[in-house]
C-alpha positions in Angstrom: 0.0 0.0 0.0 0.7 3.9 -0.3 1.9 5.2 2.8 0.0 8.5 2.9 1.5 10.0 5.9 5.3 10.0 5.2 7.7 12.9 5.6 8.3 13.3 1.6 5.2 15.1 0.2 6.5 14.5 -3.7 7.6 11.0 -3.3 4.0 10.3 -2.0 2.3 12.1 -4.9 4.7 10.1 -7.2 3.4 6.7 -5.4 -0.2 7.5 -5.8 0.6 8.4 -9.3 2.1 5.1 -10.0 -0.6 3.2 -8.5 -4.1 2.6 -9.1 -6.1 4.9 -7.3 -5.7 7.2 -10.6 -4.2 10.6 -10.8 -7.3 12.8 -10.1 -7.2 11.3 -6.6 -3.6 11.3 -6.1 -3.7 15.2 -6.9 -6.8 15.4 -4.8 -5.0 13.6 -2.0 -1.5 15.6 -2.1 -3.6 18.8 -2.2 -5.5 17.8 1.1 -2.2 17.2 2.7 -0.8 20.9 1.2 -3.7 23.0 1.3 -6.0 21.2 3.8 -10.0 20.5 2.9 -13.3 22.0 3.9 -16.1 19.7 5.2 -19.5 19.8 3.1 -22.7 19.4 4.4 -25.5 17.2 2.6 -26.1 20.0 0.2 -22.4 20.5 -0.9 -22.3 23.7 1.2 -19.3 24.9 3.1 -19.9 23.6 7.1 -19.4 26.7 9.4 -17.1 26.4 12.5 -18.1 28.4 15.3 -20.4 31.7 15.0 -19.1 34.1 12.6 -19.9 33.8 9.4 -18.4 36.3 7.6 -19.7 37.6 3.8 -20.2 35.5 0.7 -17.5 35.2 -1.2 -17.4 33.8 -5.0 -16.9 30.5 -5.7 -15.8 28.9 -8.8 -14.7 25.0 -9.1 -11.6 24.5 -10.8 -10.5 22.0 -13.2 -8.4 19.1 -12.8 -5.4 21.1 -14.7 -5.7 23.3 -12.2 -5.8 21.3 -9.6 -2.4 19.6 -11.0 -0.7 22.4 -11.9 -1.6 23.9 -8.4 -0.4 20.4 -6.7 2.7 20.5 -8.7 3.8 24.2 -7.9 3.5 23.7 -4.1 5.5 20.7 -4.4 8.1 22.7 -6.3 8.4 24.8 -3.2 8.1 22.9 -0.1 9.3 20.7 2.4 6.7 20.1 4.8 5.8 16.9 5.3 2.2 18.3 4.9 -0.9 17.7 7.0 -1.8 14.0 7.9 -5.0 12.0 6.7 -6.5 9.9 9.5 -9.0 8.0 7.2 -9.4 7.9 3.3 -13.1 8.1 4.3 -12.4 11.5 5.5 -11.7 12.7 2.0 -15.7 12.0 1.0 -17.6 15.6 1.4 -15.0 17.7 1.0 -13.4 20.4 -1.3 -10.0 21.9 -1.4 -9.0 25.6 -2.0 -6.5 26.2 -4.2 -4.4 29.4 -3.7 -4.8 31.9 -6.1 -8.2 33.3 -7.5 -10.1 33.5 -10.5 -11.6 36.4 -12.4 -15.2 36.4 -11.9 -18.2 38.2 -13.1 -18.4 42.0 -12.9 -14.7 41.9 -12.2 -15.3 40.3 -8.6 -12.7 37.6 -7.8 -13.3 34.2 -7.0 -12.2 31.2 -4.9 -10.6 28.5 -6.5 -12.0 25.3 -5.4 -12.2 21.6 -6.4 -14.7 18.9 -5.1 -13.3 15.4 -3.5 -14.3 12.8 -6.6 -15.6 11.1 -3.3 -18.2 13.4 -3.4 -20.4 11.8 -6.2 -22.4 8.6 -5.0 -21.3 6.9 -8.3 -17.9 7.4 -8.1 -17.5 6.8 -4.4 -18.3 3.1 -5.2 -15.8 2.9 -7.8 -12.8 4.7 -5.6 -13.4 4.0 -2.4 -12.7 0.2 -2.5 -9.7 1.3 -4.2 -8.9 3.6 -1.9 -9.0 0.9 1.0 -7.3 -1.4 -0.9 -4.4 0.6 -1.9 -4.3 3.6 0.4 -2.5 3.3 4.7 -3.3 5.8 6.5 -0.8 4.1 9.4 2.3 2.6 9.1 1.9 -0.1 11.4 2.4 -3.5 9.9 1.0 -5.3 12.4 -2.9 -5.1 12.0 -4.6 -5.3 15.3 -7.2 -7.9 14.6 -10.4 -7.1 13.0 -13.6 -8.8 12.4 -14.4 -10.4 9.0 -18.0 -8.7 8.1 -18.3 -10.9 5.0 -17.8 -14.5 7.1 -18.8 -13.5 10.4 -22.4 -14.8 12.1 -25.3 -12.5 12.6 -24.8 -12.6 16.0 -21.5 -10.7 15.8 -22.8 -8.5 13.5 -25.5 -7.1 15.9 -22.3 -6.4 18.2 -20.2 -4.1 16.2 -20.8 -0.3 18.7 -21.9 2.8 17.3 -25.0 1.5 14.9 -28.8 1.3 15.4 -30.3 -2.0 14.8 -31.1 -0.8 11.4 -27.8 0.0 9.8 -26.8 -3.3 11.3 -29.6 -5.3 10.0 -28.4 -3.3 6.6 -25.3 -5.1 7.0 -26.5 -8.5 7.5 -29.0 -8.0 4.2 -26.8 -6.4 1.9 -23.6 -9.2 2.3 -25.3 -11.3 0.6 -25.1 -9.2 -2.9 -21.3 -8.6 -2.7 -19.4 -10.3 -5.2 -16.4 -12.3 -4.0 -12.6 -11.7 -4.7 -13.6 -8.1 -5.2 -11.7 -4.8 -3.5 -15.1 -4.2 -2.7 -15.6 -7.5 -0.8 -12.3 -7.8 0.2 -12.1 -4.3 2.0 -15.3 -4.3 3.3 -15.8 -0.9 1.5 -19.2 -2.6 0.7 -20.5 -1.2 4.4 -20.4 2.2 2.8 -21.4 1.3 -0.9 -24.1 -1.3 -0.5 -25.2 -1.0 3.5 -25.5 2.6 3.0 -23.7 3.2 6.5 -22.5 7.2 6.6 -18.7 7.9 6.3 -18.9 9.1 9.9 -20.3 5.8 11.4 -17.9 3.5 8.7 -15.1 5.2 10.2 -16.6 5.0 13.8 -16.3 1.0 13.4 -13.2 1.1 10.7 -10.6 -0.4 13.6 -12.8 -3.2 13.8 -13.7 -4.4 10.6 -12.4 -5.6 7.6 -13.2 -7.9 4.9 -10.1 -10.3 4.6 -9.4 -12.9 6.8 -5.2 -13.6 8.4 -6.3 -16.6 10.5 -7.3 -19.8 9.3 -7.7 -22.8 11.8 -7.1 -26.2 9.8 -7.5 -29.7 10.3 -4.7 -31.8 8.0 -5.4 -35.6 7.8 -3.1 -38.3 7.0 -4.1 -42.1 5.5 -2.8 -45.0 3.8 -4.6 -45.8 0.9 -4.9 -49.4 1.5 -6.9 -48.7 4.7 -4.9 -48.8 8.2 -4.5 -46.1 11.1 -5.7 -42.8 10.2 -4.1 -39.3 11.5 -5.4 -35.7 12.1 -4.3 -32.8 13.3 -5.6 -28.9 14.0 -4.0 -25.7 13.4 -4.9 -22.7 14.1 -2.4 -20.5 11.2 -1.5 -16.5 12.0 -1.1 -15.3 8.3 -0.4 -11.8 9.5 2.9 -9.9 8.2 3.0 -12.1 5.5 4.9 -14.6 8.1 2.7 -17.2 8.8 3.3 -19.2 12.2 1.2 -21.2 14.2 -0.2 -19.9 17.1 -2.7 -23.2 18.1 -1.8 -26.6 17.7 -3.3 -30.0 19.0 -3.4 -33.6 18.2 -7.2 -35.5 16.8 -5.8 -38.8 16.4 -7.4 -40.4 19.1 -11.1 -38.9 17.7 -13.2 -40.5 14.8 -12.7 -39.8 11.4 -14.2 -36.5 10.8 -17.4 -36.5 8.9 -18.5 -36.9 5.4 -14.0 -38.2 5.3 -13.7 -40.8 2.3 -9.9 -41.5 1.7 -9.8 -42.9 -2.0 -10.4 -46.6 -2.8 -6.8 -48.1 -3.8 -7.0 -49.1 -7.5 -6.4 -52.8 -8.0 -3.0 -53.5 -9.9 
């Protein structure tokens, strides 16, 4: 994954580019971390902080060029390690401003903006599983352990904190539609994409989900094909840091043959 939090601004921009996220979000991304974003409400309008308002002010979006060329021109001049990203879901509902301003009508100047791609419903389910996918927000290897939303029981479900028994009944019901071996599936972005949960309640249970599994408990049997003792084992296998090691381990050989087993006939010579 991209490390988005590193001290060199421009070799993060560079690794977004190079990946797969695409380079409207790696410029959207880099100019978060230079410029710092704005929080939208429902209707795309600017969230006020504290009481003062202040006057209108002009508006006008800019375009992706500009958004580049303004990206590019920062990075040309600084070496801040610029402002960290807790969550990519903190990047949905937001808009940057870019410095510089615009002509506007009647000779009034305007702000230079540009909208999160995040923002569009559409194209939130196409980036965000990306996003997950590709995108650390921490540089911790070790991942503390998470629950698997696409395998785990009901039950377990109806535990995760911070939802109403609706979005978590939205949960159970929309699993089922999630195609396998997907970034969607396998990052659980699906909670925000199908499930409908907000991004401020996914990333109120984000530390506990996830939609890949690390630990796999096993059973391993061993036979002769002409019939005679019979072995079996269980493991339970830690996959995590791409080391795997065994953390559970016990011997079955003194228990029956586990269900539906049918070691292979030998074939007469």
């Amino acid at each position: 994954k991209v490390y988005i939090n590193g001290d060199d601004v421009a070799a993060i921009y560079a690794a977004l580019q190079g990946s797969e996220v695409g380079s409207e979000v790696a410029a959207y991304i880099t100019a978060v971390k230079l410029f710092g974003s704005t929080k939208l409400d429902a209707n795309g309008n600017p969230i006020q902080r504290g009481k003062g308002k202040g006057g209108q002010q002009k508006v006008e979006v800019a375009t992706l060029d500009a958004l580049t060329s303004a990206v590019e021109t920062k990075l040309a001049s600084t070496t801040s390690s610029g402002r960290a990203i807790n969550s990519v879901i903190d990047l949905v509902n937001t808009r940057v401003t870019l410095p510089g301003t615009a002509g506007g009508g009647g000779g009034q100047s305007a702000t230079l903006v540009y909208n999160s791609p995040l923002n569009d419903p559409t194209r939130l389910r196409e980036l965000l599983p990306v996003l997950l996918d590709r995108v650390a927000t921490k540089e911790a290897v070790e991942v503390v352990p998470r629950l698997n939303v696409n395998a785990a029981p009901r039950e377990v479900i109806l535990g995760l904190p911070g939802l109403t028994d609706a979005d978590r009944e939205a949960i159970v019901g929309a699993r089922d539609g999630v195609v396998p071996g997907t970034a969607e599936y396998a990052t659980g972005a699906w909670l925000v994409t199908a499930a409908n949960l907000t991004p401020e309640k996914f990333k109120a249970i984000e530390k506990y989900v996830t939609g890949r599994s690390m630990v796999y408990r096993v059973q391993s049997i061993g036979y002769l094909a002409g019939g005679g003792p019979v072995a079996r084992v269980e493991a339970v296998i830690d996959t995590n840091l791409g080391a795997p090691r065994v953390i559970y381990f016990r011997d079955l050989g003194d228990l029956d043959a586990p269900r539906g087993f049918q070691p292979p006939v030998a074939q007469q010579q």
